[in-house]
N, C-alpha and C positions, 0 to 999 in steps of 0.2 A: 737601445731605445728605453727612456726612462720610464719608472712607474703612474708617470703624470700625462703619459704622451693623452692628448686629445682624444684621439682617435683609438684608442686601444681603453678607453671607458665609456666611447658612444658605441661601440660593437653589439655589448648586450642589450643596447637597448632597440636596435633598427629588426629584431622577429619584432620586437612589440607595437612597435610604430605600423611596418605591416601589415600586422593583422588589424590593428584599431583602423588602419586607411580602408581593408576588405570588408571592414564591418562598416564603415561610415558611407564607402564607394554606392553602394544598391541605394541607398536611402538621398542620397546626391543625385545620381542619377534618375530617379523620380520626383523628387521634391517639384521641378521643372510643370511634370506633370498634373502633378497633388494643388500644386498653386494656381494653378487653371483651373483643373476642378470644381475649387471651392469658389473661385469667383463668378465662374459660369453657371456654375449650377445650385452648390449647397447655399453661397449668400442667397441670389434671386428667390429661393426654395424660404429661408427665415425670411425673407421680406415680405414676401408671399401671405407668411402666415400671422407676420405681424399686421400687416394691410386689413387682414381678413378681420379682426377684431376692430377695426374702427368702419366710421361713415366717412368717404375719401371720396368723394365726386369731384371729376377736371372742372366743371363748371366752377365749383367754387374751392381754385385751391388753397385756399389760406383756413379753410374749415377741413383738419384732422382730429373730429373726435372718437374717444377711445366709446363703442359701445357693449365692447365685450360680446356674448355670444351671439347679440341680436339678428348678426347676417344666418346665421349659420342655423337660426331659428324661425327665417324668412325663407333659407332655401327647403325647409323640410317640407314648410307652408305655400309654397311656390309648383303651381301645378304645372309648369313647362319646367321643370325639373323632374319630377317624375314623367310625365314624356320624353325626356331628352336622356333620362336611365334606362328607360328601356327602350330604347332605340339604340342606345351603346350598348344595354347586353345582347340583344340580333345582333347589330353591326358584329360583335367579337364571335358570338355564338355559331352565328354562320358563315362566316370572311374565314377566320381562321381553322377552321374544318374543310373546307373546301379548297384554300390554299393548298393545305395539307395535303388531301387525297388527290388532284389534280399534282402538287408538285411530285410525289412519290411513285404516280403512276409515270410520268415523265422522267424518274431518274429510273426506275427500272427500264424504261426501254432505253433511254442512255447510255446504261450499264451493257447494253448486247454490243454484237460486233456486227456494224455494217456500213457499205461506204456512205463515205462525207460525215463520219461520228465526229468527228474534231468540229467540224462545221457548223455542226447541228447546235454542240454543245457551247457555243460560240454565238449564235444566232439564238438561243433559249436565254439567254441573259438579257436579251433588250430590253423587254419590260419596265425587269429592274433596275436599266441603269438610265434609264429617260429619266427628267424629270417629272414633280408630278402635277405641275403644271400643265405642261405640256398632255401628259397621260388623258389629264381631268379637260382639255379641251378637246384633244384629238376625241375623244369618246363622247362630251356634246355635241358633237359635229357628226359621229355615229349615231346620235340614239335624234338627232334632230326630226321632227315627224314631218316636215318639207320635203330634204333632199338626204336624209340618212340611210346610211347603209344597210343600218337592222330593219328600217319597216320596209325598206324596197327588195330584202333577201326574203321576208318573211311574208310579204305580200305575192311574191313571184313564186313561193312555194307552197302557199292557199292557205296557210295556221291560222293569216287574218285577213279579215277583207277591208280595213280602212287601217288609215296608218295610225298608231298612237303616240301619244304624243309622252313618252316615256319620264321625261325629267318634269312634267307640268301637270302629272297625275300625281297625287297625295299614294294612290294604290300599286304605283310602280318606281317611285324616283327611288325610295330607299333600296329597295331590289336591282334597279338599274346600277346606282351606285356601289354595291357590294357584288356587281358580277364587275364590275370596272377595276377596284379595289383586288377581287382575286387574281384577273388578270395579271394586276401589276405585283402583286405577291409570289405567284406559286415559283418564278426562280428562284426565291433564295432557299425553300422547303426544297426543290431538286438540286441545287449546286448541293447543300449540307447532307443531304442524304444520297447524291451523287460517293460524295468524301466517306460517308460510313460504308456506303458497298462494296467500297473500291478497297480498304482496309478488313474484309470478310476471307480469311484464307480460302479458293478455291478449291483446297483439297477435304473442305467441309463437304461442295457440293459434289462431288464425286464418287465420298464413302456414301454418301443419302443417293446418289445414283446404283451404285452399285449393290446400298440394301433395298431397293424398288422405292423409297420415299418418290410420291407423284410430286409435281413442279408448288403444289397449294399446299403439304407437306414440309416442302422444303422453306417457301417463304412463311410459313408459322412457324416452325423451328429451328432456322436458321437463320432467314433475311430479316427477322421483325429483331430477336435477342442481339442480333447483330449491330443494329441501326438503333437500338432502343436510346442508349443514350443521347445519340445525335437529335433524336425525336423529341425529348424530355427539352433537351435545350434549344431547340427552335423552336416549337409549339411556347415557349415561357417568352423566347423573345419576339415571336410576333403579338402573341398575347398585347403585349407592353407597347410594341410598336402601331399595331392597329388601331387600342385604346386611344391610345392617344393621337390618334390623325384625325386631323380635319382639312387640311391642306385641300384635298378633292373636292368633300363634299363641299368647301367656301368656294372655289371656284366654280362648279358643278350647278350648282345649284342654290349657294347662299343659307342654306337649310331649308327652304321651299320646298314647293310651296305651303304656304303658312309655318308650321312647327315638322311639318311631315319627314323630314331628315336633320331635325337637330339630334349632336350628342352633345355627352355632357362637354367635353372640350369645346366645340363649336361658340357652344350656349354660353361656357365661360369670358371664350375668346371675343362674341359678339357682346356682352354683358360691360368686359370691360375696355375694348380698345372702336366697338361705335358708339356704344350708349355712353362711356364713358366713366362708366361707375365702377370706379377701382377695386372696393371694398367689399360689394357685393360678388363683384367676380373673381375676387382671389377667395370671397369663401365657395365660390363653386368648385375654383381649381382642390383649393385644398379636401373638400370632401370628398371631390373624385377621388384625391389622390390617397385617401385613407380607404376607400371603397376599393383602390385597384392594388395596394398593396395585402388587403384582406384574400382578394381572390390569389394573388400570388403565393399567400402565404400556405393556402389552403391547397392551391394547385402542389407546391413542390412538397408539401408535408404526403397528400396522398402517391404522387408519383416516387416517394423517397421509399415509401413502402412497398409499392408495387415495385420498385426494383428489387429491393433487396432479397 
């Protein structure tokens, strides 16, 4: 074979091709992904925030002018936005605690051995896989002060004597709405915390048997260090995902009565797709969204210490 054959001077090169194909392969194989991404969410996200610096009303679309900070100096000024902030921090402050402890009390007894466990564990996920449509009307239909099922349990067991009318009270739709909301939360706190018990070696709780560690011992020195992680990352993504729901409360209730259940999404969402006012309500979206990535940042800076 001569010293020119083809094939005996493309040898050395086919590691190298290899390896550049190994290095190029991951970045191929997500581009797919990366290019959805950016159209779904990070463009909408700069459009958002370019919106936000002009006066952009559907009534009159051929008027896009740039005013710079002026929305974002309307919403500080804007006193249904300070209503509708804190309303989003209860909505988070109490939805996602209560999630929490409710779904954690439910994956601990999940966690025991008794029959129909498979079942159980299997029938605790409805909640979450309804939709929330569905969820936010089945539970109007619950809290209805006519023919609902909470005033006629609560009436037949003497707490009240006339029905209330839960979602048409200013003093109970937001509480009505965030026990509705936990409902449809606390499976995914028990599935993930289901998943961290279940990854606990057992022969943890056995040596804490055998040195007397009582059962309240053992889940402070054991079950919590055990799960903590799991904690850290679902407490962050309900955070995010509560913040930002209004799906319930627009159907639920519309924000009603009056301002009594707007958040700031709602307030954004109604701002700019009834009222129409584009400008004004991407500076709502955008300041939440500088407001909820503040609490995020702050949230995983203290839990990053508290782990370590």
């Amino acid at each position: 074979m001569s010293a020119t054959d083809p094939s005996r001077n493309d040898t050395p090169m086919r590691p190298v091709r290899r390896s550049l194909a190994r290095q190029v392969l991951p970045y191929a194989m997500l581009s797919p992904a990366v290019l959805v991404t950016l159209a779904i969410v990070f463009l909408p996200m700069l459009q958002t925030a370019w919106m936000s610096l002009h006066e952009y009303v559907l009534f009159r679309p051929k008027n896009f002018d740039f005013i710079g900070l002026d929305n974002f100096r309307a919403v500080l000024a804007d006193d249904v936005f300070w209503i509708s902030l804190r309303h989003t921090l209860i909505w988070i402050g109490v939805t996602v605690p209560a999630q929490l402890l409710l779904g954690l009390v439910t994956a601990l007894l999940l966690n025991q051995n008794f029959p129909w466990r498979p079942l159980a564990r299997a029938l605790i996920i409805i909640p979450w896989a309804l939709p929330s449509v569905v969820i936010a009307l089945m539970w109007a239909w619950i809290y209805d002060s006519n023919y609902g099922v909470m005033n006629d349990f609560l009436l037949r067991l003497g707490i009240i004597q006339s029905s209330i009318p839960w979602l048409a009270d200013p003093d109970t739709a937001l509480g009505a709405i965030m026990l509705t909301l936990t409902w449809q939360g606390f499976p995914f706190f028990s599935v993930m915390i289901l998943a961290g018990l279940q990854a606990i070696p057992k022969s943890y709780y056995e040596a804490a048997s055998i040195d007397g560690a009582s059962t309240w011992r053992q889940f402070r020195h054991i079950t919590l260090p055990g799960i903590s992680g799991v904690l850290v990352t679902a407490v962050l993504l309900r955070v995010i995902w509560v913040a930002n729901s209004f799906d319930v409360i627009f159907v639920m209730t519309g924000g009603g009565p009056g301002y009594a259940t707007y958040t700031l999404p709602l307030y954004a969402f109604i701002k700019a797709r009834t009222n129409l006012d584009f400008g004004y309500g991407s500076a709502l979206a955008v300041t939440f969204t500088i407001l909820l990535m503040i609490i995020v940042v702050i949230y995983l800076r203290r839990t990053g210490k508290a782990l370590r």
